[in-house]
N, CA, C and O atoms as CSV, one atom per row, in Angstrom:
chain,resi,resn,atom,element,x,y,z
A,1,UNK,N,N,42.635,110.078,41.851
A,1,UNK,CA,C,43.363,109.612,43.017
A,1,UNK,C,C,44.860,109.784,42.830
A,1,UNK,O,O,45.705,109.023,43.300
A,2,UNK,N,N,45.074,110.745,42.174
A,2,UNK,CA,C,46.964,111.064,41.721
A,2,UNK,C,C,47.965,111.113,43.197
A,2,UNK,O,O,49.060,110.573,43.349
A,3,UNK,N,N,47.288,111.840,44.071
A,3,UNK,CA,C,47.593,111.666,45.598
A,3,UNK,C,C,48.204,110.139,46.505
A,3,UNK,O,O,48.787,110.189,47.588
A,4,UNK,N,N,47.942,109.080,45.864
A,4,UNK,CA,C,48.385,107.523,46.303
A,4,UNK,C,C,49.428,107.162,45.688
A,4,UNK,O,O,49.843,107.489,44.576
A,5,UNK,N,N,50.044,106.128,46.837
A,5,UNK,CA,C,50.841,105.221,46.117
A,5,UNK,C,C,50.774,104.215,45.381
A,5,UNK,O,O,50.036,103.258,45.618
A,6,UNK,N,N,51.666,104.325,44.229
A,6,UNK,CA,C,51.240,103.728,43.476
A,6,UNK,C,C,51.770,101.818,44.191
A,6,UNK,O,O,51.492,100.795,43.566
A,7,UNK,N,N,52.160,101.822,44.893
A,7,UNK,CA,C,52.363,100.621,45.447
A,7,UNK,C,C,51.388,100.744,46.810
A,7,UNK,O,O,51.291,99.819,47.616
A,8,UNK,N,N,51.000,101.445,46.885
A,8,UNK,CA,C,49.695,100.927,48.382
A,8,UNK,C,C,50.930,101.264,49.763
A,8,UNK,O,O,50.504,101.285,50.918
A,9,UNK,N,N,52.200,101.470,49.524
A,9,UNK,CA,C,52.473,101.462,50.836
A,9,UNK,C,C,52.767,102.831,51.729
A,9,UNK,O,O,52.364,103.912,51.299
A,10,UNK,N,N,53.592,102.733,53.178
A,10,UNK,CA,C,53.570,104.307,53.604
A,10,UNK,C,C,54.254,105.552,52.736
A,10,UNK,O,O,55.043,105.243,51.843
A,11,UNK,N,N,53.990,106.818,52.962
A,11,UNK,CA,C,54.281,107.840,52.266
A,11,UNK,C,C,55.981,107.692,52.514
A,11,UNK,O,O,56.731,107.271,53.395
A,12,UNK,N,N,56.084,108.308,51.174
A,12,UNK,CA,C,57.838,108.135,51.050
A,12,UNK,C,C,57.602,109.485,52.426
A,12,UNK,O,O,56.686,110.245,52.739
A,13,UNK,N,N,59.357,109.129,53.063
A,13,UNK,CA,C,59.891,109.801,53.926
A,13,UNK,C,C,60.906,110.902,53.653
A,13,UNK,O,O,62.094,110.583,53.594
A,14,UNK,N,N,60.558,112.121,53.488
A,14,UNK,CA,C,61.694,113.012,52.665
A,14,UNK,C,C,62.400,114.480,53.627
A,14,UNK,O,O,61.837,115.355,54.285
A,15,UNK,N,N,63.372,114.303,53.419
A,15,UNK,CA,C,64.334,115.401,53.889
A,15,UNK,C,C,64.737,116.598,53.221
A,15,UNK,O,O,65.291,116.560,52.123
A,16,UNK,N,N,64.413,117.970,54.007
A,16,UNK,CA,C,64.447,118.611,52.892
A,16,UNK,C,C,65.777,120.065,53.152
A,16,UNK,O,O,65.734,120.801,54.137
A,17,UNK,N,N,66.609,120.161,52.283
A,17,UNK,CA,C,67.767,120.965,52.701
A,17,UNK,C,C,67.784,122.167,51.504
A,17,UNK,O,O,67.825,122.148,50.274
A,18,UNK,N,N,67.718,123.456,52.773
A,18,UNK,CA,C,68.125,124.469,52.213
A,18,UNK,C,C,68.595,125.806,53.121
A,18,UNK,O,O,68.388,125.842,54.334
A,19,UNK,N,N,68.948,126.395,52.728
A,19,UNK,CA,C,69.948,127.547,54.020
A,19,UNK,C,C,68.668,128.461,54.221
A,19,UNK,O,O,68.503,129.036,55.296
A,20,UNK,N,N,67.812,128.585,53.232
A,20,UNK,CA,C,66.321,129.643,52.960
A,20,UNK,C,C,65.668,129.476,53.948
A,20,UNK,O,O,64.551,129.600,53.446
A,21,UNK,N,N,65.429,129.221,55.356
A,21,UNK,CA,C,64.234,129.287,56.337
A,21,UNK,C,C,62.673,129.162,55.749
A,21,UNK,O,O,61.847,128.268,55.933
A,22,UNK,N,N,62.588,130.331,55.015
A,22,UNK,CA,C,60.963,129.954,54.655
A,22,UNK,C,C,61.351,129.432,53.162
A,22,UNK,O,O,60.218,129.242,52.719
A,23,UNK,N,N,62.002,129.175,52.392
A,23,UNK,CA,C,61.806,127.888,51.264
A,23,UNK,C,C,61.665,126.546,52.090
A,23,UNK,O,O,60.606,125.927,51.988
A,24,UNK,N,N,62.768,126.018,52.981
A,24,UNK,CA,C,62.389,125.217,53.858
A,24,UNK,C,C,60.726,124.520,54.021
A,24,UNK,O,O,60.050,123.610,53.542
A,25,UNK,N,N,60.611,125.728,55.127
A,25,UNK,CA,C,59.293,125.708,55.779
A,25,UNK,C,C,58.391,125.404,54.245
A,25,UNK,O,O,57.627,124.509,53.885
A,26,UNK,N,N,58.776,126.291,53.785
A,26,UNK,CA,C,57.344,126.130,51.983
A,26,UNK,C,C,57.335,124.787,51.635
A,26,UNK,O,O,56.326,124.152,51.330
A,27,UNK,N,N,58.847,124.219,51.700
A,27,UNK,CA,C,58.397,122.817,50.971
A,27,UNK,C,C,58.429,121.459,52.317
A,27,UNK,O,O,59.127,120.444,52.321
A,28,UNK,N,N,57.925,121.686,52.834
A,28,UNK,CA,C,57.674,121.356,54.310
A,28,UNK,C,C,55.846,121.168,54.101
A,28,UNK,O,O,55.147,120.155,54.085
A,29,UNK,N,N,55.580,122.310,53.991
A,29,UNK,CA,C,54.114,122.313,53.897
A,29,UNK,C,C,54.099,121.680,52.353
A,29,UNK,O,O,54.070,120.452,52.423
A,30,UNK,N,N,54.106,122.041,51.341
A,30,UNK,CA,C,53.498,121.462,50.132
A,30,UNK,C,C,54.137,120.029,50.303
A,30,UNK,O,O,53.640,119.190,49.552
A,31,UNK,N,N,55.158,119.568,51.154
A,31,UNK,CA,C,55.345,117.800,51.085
A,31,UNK,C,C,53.365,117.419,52.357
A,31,UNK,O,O,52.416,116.644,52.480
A,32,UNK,N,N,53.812,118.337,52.754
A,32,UNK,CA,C,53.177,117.962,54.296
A,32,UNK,C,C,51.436,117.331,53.730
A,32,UNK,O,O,50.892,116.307,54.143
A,33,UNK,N,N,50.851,118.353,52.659
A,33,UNK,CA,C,49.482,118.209,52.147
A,33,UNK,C,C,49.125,117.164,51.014
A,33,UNK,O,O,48.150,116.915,50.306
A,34,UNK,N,N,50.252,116.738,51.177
A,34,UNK,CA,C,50.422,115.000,49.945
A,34,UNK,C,C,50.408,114.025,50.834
A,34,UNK,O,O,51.263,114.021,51.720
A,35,UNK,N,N,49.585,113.175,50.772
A,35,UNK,CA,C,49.658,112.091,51.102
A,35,UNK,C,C,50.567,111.224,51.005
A,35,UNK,O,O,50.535,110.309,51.828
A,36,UNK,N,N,51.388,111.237,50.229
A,36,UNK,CA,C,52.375,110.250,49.161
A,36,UNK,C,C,53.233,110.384,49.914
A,36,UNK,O,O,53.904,109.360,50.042
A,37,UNK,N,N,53.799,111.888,50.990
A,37,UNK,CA,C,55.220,111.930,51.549
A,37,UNK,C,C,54.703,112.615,52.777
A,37,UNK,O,O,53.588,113.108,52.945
A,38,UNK,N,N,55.853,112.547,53.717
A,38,UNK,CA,C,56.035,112.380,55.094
A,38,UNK,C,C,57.497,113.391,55.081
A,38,UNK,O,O,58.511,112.889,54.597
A,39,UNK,N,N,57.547,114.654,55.566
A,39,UNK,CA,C,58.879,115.365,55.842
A,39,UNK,C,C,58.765,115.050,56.719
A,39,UNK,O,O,57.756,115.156,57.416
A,40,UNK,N,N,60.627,114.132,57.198
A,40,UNK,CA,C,61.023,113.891,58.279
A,40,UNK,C,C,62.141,114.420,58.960
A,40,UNK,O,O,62.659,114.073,60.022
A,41,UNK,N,N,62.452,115.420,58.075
A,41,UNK,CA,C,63.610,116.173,58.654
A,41,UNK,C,C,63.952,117.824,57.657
A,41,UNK,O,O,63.740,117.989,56.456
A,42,UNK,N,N,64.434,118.682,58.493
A,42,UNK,CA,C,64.873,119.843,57.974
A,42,UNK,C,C,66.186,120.278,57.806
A,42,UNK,O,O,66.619,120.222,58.957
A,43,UNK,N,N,67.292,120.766,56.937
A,43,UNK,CA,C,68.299,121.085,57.530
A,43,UNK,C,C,68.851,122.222,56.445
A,43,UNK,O,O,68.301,122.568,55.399
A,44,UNK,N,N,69.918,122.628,56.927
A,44,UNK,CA,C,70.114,124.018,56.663
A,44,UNK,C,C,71.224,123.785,55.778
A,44,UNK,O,O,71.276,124.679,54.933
A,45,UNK,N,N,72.453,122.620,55.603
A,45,UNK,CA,C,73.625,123.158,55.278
A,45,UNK,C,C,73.955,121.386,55.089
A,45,UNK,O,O,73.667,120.541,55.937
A,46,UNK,N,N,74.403,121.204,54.194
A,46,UNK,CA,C,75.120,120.179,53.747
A,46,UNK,C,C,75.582,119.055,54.260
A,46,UNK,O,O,75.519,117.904,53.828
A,47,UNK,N,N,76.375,119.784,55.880
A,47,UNK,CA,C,76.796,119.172,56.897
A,47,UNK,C,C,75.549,118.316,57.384
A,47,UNK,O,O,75.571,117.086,57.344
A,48,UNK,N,N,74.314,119.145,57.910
A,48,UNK,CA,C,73.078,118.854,58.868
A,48,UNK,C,C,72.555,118.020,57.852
A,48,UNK,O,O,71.841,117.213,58.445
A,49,UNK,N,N,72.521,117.722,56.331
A,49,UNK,CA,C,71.519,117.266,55.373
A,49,UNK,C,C,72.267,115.849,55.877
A,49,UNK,O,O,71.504,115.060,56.433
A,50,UNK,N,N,73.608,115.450,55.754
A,50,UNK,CA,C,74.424,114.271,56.073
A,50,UNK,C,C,73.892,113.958,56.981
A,50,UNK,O,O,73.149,113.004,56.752
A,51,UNK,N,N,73.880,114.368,58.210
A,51,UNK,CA,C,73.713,113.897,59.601
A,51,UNK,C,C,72.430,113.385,59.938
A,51,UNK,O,O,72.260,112.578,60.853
A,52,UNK,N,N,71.525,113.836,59.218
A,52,UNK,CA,C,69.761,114.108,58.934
A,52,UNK,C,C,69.428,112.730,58.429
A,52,UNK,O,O,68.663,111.885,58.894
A,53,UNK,N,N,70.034,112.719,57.583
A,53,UNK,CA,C,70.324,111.309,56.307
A,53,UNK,C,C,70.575,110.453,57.159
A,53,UNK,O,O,69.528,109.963,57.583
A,54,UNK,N,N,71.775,109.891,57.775
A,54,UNK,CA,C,72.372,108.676,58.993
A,54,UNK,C,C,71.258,108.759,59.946
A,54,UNK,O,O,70.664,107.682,59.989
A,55,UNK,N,N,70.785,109.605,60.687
A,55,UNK,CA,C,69.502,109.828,61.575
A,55,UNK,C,C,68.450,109.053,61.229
A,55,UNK,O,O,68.068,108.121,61.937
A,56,UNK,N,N,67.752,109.473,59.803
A,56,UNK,CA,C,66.143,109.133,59.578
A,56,UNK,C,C,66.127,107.896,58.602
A,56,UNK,O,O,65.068,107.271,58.539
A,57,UNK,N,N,67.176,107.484,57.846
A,57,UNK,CA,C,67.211,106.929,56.671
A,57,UNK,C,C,65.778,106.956,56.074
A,57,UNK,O,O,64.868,106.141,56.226
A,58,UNK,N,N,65.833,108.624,55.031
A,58,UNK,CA,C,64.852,108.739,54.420
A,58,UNK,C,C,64.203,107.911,53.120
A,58,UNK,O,O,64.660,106.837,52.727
A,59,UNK,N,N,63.302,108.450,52.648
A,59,UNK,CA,C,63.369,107.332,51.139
A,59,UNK,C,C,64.229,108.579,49.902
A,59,UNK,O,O,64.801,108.195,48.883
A,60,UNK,N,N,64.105,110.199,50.368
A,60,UNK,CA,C,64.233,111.145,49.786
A,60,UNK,C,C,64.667,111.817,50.098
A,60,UNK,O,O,64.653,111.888,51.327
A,61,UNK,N,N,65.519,113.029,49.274
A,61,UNK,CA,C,66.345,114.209,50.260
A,61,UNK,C,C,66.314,115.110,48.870
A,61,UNK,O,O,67.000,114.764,47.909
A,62,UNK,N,N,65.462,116.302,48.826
A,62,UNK,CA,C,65.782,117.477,48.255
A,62,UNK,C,C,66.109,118.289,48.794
A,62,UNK,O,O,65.542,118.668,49.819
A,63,UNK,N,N,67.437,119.003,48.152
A,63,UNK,CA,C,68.734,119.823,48.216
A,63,UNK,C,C,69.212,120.833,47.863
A,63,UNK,O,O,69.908,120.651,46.864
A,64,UNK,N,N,69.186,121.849,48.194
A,64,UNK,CA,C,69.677,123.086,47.634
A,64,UNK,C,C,70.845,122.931,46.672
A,64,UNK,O,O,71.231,121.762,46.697
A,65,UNK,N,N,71.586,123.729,45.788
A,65,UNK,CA,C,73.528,123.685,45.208
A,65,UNK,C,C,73.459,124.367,46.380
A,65,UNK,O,O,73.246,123.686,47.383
A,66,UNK,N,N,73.614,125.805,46.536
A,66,UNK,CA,C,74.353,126.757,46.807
A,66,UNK,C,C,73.829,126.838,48.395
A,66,UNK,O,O,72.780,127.368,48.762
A,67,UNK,N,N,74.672,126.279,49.117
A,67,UNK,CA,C,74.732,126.679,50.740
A,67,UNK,C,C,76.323,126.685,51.369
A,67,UNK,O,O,77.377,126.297,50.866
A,68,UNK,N,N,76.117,127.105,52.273
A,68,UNK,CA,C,77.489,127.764,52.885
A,68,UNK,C,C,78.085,126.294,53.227
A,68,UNK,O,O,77.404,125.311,52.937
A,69,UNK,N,N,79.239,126.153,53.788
A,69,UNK,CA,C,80.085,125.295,54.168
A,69,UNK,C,C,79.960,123.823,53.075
A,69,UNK,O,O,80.489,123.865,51.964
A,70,UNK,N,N,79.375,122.850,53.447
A,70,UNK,CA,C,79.567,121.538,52.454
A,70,UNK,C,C,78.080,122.055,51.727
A,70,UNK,O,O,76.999,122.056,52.315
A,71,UNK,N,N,78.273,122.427,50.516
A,71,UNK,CA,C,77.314,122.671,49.559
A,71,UNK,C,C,76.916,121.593,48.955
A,71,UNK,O,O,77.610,120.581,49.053
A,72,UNK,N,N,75.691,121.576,48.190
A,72,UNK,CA,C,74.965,120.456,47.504
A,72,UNK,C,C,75.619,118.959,46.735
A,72,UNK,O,O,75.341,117.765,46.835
A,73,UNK,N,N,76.544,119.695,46.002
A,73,UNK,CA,C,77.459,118.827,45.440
A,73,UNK,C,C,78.218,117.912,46.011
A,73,UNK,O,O,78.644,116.903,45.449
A,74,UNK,N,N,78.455,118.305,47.393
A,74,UNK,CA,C,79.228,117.390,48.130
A,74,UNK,C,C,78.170,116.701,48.828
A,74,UNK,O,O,78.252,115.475,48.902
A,75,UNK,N,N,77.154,117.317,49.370
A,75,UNK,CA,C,76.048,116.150,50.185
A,75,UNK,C,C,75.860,115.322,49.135
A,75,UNK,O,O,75.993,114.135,49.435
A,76,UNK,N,N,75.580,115.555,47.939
A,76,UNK,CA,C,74.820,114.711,46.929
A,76,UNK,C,C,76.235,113.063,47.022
A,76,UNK,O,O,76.048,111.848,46.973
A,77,UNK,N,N,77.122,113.645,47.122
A,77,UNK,CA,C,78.020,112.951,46.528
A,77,UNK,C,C,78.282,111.776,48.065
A,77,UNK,O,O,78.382,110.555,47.952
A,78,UNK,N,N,78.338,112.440,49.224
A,78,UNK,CA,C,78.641,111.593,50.300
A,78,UNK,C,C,76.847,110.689,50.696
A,78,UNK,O,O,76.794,109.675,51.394
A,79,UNK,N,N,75.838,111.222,50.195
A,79,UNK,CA,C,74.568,110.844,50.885
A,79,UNK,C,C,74.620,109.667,49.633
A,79,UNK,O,O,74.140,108.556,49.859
A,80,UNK,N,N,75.222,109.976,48.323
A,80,UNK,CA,C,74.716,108.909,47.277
A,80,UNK,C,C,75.631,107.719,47.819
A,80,UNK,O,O,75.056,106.642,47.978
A,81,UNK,N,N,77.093,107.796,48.142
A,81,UNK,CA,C,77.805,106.785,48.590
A,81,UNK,C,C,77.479,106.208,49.756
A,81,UNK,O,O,78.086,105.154,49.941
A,82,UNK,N,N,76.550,106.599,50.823
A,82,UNK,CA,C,76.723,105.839,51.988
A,82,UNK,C,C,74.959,105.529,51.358
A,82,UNK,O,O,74.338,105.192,52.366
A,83,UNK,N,N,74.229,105.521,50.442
A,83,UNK,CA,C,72.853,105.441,50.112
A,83,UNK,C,C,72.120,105.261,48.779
A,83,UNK,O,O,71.157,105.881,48.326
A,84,UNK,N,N,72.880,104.180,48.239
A,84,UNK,CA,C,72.596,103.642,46.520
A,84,UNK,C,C,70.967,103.959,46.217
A,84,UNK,O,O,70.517,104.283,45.118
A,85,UNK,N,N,70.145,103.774,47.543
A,85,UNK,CA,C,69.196,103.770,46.748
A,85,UNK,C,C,67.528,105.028,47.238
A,85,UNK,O,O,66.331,105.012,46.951
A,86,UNK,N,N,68.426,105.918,48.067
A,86,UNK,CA,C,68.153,106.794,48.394
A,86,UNK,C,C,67.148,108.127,47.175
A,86,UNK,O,O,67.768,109.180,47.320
A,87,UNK,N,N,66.565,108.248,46.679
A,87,UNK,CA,C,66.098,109.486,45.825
A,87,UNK,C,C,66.608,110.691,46.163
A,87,UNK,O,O,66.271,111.234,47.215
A,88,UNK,N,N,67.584,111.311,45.208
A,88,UNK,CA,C,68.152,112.734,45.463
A,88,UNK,C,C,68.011,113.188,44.186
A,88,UNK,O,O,68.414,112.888,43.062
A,89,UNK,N,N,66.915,114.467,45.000
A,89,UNK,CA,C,66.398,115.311,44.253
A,89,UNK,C,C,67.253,116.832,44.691
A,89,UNK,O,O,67.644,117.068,45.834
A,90,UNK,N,N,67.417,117.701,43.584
A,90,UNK,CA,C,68.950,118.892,43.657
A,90,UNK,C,C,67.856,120.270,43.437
A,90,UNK,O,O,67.161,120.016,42.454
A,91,UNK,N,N,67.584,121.271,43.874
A,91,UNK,CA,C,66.872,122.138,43.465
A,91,UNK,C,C,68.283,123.788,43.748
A,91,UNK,O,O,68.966,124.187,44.691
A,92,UNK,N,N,68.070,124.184,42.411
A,92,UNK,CA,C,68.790,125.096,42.394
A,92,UNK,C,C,68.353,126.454,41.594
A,92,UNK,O,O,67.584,126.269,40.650
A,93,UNK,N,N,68.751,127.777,41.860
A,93,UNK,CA,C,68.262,129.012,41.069
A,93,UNK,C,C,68.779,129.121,40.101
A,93,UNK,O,O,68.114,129.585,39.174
A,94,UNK,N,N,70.140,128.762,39.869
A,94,UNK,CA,C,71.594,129.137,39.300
A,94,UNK,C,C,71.260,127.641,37.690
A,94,UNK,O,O,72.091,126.734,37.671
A,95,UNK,N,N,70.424,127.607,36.885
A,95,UNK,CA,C,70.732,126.801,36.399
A,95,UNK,C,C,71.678,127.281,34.875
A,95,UNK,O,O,71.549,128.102,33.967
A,96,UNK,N,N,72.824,126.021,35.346
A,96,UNK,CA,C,74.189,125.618,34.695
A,96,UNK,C,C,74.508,124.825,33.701
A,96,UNK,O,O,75.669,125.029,34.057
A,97,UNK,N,N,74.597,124.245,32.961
A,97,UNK,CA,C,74.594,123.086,32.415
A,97,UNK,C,C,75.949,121.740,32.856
A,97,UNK,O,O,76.019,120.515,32.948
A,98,UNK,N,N,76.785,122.877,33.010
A,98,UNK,CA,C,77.752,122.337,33.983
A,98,UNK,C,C,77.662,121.367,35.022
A,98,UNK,O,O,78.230,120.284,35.154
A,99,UNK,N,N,76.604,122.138,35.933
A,99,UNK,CA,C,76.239,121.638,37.165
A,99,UNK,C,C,75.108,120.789,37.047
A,99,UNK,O,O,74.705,120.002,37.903
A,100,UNK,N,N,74.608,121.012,35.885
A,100,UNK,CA,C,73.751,120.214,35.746
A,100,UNK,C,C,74.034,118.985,35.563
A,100,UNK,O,O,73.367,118.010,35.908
A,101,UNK,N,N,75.483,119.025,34.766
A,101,UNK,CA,C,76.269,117.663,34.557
A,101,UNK,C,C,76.826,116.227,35.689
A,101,UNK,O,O,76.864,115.002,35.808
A,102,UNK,N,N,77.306,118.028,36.555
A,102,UNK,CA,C,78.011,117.478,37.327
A,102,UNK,C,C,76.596,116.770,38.846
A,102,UNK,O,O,76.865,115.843,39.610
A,103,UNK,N,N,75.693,117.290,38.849
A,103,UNK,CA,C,74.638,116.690,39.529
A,103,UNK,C,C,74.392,115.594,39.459
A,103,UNK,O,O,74.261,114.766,40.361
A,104,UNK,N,N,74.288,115.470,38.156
A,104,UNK,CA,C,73.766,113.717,37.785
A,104,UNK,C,C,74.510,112.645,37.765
A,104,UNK,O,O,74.034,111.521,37.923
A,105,UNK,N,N,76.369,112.992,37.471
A,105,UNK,CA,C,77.206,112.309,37.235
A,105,UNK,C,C,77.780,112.431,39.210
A,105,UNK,O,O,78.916,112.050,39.491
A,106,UNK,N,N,77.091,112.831,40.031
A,106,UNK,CA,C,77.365,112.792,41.207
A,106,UNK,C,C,76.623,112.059,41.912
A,106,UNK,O,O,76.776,111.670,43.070
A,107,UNK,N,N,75.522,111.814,40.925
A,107,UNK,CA,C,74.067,110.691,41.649
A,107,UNK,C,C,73.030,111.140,41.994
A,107,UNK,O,O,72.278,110.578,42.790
A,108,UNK,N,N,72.765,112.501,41.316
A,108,UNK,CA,C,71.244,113.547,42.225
A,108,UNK,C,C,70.339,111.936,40.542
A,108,UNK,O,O,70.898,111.297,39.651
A,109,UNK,N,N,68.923,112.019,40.985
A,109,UNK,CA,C,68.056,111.384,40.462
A,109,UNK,C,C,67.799,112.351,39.524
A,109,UNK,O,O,67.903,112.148,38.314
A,110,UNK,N,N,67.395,113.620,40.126
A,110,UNK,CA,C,66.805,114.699,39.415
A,110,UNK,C,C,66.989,116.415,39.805
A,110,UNK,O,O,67.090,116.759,40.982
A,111,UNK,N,N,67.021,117.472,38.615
A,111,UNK,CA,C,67.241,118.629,39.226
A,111,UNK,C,C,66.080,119.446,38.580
A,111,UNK,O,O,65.354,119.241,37.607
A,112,UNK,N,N,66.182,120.411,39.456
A,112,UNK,CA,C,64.900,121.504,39.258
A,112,UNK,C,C,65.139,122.750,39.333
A,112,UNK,O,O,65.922,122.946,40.263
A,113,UNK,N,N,64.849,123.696,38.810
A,113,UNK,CA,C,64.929,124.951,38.873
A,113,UNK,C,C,64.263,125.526,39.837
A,113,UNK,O,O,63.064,125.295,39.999
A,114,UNK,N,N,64.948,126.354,40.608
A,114,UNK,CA,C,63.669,126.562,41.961
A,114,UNK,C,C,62.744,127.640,41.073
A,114,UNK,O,O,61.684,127.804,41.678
A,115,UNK,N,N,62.779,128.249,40.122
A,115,UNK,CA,C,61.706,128.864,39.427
A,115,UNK,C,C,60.148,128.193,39.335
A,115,UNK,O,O,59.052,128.576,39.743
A,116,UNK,N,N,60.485,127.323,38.793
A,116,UNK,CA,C,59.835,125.705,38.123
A,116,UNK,C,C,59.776,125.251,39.476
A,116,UNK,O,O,59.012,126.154,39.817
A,117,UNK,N,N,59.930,124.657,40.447
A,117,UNK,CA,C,60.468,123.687,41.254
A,117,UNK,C,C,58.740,123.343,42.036
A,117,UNK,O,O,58.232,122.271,42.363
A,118,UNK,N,N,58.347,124.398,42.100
A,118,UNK,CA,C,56.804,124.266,43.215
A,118,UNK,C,C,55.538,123.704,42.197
A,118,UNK,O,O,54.454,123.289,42.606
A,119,UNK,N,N,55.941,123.797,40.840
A,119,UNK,CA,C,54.892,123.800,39.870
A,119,UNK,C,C,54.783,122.263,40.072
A,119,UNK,O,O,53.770,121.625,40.360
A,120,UNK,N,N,56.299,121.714,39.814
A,120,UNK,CA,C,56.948,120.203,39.597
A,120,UNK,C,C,57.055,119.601,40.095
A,120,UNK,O,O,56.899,118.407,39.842
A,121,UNK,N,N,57.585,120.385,41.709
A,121,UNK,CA,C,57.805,119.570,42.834
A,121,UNK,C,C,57.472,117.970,43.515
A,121,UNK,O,O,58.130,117.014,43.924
A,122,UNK,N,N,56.140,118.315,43.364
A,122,UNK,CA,C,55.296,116.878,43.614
A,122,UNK,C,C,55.658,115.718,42.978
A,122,UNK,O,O,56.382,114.824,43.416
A,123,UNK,N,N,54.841,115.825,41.401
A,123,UNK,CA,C,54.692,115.074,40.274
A,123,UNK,C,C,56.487,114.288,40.452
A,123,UNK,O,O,56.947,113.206,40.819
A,124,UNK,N,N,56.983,115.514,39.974
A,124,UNK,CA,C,58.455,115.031,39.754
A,124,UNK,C,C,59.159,113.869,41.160
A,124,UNK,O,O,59.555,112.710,41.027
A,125,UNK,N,N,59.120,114.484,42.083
A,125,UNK,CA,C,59.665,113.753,43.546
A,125,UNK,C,C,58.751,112.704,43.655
A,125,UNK,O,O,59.083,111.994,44.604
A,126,UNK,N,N,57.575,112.226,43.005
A,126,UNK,CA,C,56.850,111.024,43.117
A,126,UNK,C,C,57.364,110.092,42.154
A,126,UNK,O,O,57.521,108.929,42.526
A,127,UNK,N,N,57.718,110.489,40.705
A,127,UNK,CA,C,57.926,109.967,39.915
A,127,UNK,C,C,59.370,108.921,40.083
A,127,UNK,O,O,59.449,107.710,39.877
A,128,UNK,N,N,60.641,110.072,40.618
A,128,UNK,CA,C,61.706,109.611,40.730
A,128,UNK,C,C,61.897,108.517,42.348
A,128,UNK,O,O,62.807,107.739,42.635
A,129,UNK,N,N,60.790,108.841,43.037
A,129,UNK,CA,C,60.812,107.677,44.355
A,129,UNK,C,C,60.245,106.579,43.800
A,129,UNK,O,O,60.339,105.516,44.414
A,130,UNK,N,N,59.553,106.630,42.538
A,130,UNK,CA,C,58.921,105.328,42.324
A,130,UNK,C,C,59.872,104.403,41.483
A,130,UNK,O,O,59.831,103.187,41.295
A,131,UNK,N,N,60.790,105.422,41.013
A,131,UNK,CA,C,61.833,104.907,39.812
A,131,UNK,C,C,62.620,104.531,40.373
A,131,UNK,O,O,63.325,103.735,39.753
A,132,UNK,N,N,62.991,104.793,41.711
A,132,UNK,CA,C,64.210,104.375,42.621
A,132,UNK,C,C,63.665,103.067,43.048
A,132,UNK,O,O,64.012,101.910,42.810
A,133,UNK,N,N,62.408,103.753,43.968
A,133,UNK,CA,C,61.971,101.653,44.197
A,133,UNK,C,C,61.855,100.679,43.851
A,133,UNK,O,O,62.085,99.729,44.600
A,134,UNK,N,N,61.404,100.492,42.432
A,134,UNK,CA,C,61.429,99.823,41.473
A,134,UNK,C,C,63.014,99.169,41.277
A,134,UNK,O,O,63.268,97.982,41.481
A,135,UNK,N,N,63.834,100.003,40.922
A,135,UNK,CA,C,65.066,99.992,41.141
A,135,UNK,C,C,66.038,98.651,41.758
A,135,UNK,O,O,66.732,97.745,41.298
A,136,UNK,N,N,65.522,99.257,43.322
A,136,UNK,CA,C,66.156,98.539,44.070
A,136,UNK,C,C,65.203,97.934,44.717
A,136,UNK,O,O,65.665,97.346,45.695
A,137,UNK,N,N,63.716,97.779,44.569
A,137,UNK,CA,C,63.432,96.431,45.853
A,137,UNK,C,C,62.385,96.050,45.198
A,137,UNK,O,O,61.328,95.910,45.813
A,138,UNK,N,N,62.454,95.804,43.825
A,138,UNK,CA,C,61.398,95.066,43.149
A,138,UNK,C,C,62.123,94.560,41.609
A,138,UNK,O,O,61.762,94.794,40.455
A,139,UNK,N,N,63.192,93.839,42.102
A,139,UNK,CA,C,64.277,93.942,40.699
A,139,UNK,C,C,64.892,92.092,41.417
A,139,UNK,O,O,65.777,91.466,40.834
């Protein structure tokens, strides 16, 4: 039964940002066939991931780095401040160690290699929504 929550309640709600159209759509469907999560929003660009975020107040938001205009680093950084307890998950091609730094010390939960990212995807984005909840509404 790896598919449930481990708290019994509704499927986390997750947002998913990337400039890729069909990466999008891909992780759209592999959220879509889990029970555990609910995609409630799509967006293309940093700007739309913000706006998406104030809109749905998700439980989750995985994120591209590299998109045109307000790139990852900056959503991560404005979605973590207006959203302590939000799960931000960072998926990127380009892995940096740099950025890897600078991800975490910006507030992403977790990053992924989009190589890796579909293998992990799940497991990982379940793990870190449960670590967040715990976190903040069972503390």
């Amino acid at each position: 039964m790896g598919n449930e929550r481990s708290d019994g309640c509704r499927p986390w709600s997750v947002v998913v940002v990337d400039d890729e159209e069909d990466l999008r759509d891909l992780m759209e469907v592999i959220l879509q066939v889990d029970p555990r999560f609910d995609p409630v929003g799509l967006a293309a660009t940093g700007h739309e991931a913000v706006r998406l975020v104030r809109e749905t107040h998700p439980d989750a938001v995985i994120l591209d780095l590299q998109m045109p205009g307000l790139d990852g680093l900056g959503a991560v950084r404005v979605i973590r401040a207006e959203n302590p307890d939000i799960c931000i998950m960072v998926l990127s091609a380009f892995p940096d160690p740099y950025t890897l730094a600078d991800v975490i010390e910006l507030g992403a939960d977790m990053y992924l290699n989009k190589a890796k990212a579909f293998a992990e995807l799940l497991p990982s984005l379940a793990a870190t929504c449960e670590m967040r909840r715990l976190a903040f509404h069972d503390s």
